[in-house]
C-alpha beads as a LAMMPS data file, in Angstrom:
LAMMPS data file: protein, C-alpha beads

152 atoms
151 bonds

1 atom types
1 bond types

-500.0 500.0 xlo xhi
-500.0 500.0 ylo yhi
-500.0 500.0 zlo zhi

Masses

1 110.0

Atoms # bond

1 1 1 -64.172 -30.593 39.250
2 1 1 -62.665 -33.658 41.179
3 1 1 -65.814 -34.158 42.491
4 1 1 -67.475 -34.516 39.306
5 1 1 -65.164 -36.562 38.078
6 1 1 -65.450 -38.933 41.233
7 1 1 -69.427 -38.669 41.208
8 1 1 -68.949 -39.905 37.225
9 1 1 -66.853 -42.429 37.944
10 1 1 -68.622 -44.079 40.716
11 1 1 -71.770 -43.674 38.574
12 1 1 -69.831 -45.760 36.107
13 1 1 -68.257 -48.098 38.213
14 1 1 -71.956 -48.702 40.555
15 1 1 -74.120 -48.818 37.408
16 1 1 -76.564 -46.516 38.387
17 1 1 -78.037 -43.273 36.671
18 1 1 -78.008 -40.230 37.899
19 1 1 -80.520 -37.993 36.776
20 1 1 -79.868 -34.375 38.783
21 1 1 -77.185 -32.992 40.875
22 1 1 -76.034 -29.969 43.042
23 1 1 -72.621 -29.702 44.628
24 1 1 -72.046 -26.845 47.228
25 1 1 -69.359 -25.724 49.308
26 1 1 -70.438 -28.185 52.237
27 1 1 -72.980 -30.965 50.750
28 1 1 -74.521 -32.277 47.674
29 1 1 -77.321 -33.266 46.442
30 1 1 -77.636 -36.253 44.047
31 1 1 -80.993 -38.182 42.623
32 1 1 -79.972 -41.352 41.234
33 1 1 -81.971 -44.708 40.159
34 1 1 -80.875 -47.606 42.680
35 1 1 -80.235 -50.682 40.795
36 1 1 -78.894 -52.766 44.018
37 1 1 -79.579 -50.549 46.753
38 1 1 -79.387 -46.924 48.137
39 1 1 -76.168 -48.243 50.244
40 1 1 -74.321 -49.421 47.589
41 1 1 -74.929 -46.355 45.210
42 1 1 -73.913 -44.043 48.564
43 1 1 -70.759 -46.356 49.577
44 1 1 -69.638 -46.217 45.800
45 1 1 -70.334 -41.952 45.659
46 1 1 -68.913 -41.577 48.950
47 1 1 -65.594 -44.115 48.487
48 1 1 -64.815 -42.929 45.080
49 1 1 -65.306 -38.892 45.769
50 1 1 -63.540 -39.191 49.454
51 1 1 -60.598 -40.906 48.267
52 1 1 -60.328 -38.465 44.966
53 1 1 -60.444 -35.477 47.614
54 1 1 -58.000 -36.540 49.798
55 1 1 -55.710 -37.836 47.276
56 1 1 -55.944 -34.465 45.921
57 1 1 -55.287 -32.795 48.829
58 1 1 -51.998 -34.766 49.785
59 1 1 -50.577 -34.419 46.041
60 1 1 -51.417 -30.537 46.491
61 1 1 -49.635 -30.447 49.942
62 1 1 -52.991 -28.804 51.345
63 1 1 -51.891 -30.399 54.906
64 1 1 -54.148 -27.354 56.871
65 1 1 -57.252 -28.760 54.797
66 1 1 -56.282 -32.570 55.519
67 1 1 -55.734 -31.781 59.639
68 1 1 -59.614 -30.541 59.180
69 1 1 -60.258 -34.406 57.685
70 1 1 -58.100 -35.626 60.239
71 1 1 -60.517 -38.999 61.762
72 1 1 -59.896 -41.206 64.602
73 1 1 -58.657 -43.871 62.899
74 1 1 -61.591 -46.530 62.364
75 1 1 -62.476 -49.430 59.745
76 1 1 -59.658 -50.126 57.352
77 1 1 -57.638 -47.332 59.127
78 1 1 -58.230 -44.628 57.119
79 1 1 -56.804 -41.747 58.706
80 1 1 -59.294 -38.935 56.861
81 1 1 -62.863 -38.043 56.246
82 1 1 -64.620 -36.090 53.938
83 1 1 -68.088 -37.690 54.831
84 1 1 -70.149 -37.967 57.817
85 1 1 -71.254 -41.021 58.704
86 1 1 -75.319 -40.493 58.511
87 1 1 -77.083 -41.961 55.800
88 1 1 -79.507 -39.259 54.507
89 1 1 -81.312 -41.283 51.417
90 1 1 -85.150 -40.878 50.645
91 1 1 -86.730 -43.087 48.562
92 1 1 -88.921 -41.485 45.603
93 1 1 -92.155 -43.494 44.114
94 1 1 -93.692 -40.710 42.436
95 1 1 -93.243 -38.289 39.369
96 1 1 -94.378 -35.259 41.579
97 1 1 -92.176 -36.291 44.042
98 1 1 -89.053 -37.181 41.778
99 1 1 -90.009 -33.388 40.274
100 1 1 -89.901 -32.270 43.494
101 1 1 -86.667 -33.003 44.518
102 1 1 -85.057 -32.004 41.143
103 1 1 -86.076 -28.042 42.267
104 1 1 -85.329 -28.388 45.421
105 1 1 -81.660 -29.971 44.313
106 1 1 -81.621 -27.430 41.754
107 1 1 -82.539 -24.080 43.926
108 1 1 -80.347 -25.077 46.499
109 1 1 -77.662 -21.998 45.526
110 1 1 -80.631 -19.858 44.981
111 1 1 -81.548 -20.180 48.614
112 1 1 -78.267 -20.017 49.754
113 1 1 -77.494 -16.299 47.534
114 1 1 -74.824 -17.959 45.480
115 1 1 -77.115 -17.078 42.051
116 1 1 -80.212 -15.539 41.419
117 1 1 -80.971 -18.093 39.093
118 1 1 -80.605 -21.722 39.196
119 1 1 -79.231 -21.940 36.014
120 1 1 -76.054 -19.892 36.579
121 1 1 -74.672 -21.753 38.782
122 1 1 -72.183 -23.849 37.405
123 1 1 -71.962 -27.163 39.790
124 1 1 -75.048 -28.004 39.380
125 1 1 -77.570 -30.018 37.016
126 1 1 -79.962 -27.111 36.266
127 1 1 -79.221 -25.930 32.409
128 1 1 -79.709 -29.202 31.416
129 1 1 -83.148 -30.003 33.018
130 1 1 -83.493 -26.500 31.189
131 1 1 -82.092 -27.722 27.994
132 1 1 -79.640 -24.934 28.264
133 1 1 -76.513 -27.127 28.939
134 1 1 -73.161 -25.459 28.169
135 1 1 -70.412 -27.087 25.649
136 1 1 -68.426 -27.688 29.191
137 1 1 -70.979 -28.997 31.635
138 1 1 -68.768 -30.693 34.585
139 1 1 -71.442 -33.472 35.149
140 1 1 -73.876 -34.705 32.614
141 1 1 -76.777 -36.557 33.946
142 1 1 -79.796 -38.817 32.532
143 1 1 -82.380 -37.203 32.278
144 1 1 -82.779 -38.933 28.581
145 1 1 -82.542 -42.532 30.199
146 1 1 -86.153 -41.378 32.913
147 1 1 -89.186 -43.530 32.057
148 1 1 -92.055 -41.662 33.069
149 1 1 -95.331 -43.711 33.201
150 1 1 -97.446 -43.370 30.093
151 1 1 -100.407 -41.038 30.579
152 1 1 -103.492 -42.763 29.261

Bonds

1 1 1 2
2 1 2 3
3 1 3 4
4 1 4 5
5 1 5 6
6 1 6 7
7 1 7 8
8 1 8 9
9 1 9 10
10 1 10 11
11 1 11 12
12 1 12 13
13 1 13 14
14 1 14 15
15 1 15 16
16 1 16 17
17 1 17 18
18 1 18 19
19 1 19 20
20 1 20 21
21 1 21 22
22 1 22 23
23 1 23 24
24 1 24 25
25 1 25 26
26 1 26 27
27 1 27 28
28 1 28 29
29 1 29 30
30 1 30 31
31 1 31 32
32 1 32 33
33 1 33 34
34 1 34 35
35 1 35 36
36 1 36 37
37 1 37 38
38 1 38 39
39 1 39 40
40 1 40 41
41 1 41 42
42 1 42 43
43 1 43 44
44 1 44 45
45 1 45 46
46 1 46 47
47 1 47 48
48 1 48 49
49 1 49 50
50 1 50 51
51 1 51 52
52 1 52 53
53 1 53 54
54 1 54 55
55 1 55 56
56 1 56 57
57 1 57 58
58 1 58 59
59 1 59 60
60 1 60 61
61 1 61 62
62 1 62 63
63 1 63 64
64 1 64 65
65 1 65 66
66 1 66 67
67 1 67 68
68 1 68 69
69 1 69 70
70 1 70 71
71 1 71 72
72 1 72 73
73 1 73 74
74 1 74 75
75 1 75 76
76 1 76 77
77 1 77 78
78 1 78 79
79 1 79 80
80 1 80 81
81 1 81 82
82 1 82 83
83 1 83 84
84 1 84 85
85 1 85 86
86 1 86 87
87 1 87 88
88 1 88 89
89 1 89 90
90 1 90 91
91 1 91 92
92 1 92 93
93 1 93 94
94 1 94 95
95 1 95 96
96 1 96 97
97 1 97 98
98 1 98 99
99 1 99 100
100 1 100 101
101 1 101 102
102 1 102 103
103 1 103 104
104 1 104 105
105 1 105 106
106 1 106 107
107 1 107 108
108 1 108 109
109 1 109 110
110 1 110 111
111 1 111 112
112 1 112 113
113 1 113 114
114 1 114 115
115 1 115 116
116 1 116 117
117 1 117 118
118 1 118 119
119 1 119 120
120 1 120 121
121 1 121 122
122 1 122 123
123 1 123 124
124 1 124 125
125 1 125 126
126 1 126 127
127 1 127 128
128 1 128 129
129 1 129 130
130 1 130 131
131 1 131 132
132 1 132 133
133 1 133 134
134 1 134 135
135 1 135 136
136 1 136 137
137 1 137 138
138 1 138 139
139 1 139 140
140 1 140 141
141 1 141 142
142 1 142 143
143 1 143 144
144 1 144 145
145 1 145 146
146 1 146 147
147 1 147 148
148 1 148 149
149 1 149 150
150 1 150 151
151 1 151 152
C-alpha cells in the first residue's frame, strides 16, 4: 500500500497521468503520459516511493530490510536504495503499442504464477481496464482521461 500511495502522490505532485500499473515483489510496471519528460515523471516515482519505503522501514524498526538498502553513500548522501540506477523508459506512439504494454503490465503475475487471472491480483491495474474495479482499489488510474485518435 505505501507504494501506492507514493506512486499517487508523485502522480499528483509531477502532473502526469497514469493510465496502468503492476507492482510485484521486485519491480513495477507503470504507463504514464509525460508532460515534461520521461526523467522527471521517473525521478518524481522513484524519489517519492524510495523515500516512503525507507521511511517506513526505519519507523517499523525493519533494520535487516534497510542493511539490504544499505548504498555507498553518493549524491545528497543518502545512505539507502530502493532503486537501481538504470533508466528503463520506452516511449509509446501508437494505440497497438500503448495496448500492448497495458497486457503485458497487466499479465505480469500471470506469468510469474502469482494468479491465474490478471484480474485477481490485487496490486495491479487490471479490474479496472476490465471495468471490474473493486470499492477498495489501492491505485486508480486514467484510463477515462486517454484520447484515442478518432477513427474516420
Amino acid at each position: 500500500m505505501i507504494a501506492c500511495q507514493a506512486i499517487d502522490e508523485a502522480r499528483r505532485f509531477g502532473k502526469f497521468l497514469l493510465f496502468a500499473y503492476v507492482i510485484m515483489l521486485d519491480h513495477m510496471h507503470l504507463l504514464t503520459d509525460c508532460p515534461d519528460s520521461s526523467a522527471d515523471v521517473l525521478r518524481y516515482i522513484k524519489g517519492i516511493s524510495g523515500r516512503r519505503v525507507i521511511d517506513h522501514l526505519k519507523e517499523k524498526g525493519h533494520q535487516s530490510s534497510l542493511a539490504k538498502l544499505r548504498y555507498q553513500e553518493w549524491k545528497r548522501n543518502h545512505s539507502y536504495s530502493v532503486w537501481q540506477q538504470e533508466k528503463n523508459v520506452f516511449s509509446v506512439f501508437s494505440e497497438a503499442v500503448f495496448m500492448q504494454k497495458v497486457n503485458y503490465i497487466h499479465l505480469n503475475p500471470v506469468r510469474a504464477g502469482f494468479v491465474e487471472r490478471a484480474v485477481d491480483y490485487r496490486w495491479s491495474s487490471a479490474r479496472i481496464w476490465q471495468r471490474c474495479a473493486s470499492e477498495d482499489e489501492p491505485l486508480m488510474v486514467d484510463i477515462d482521461r486517454i484520447q484515442w485518435r478518432s477513427r474516420a
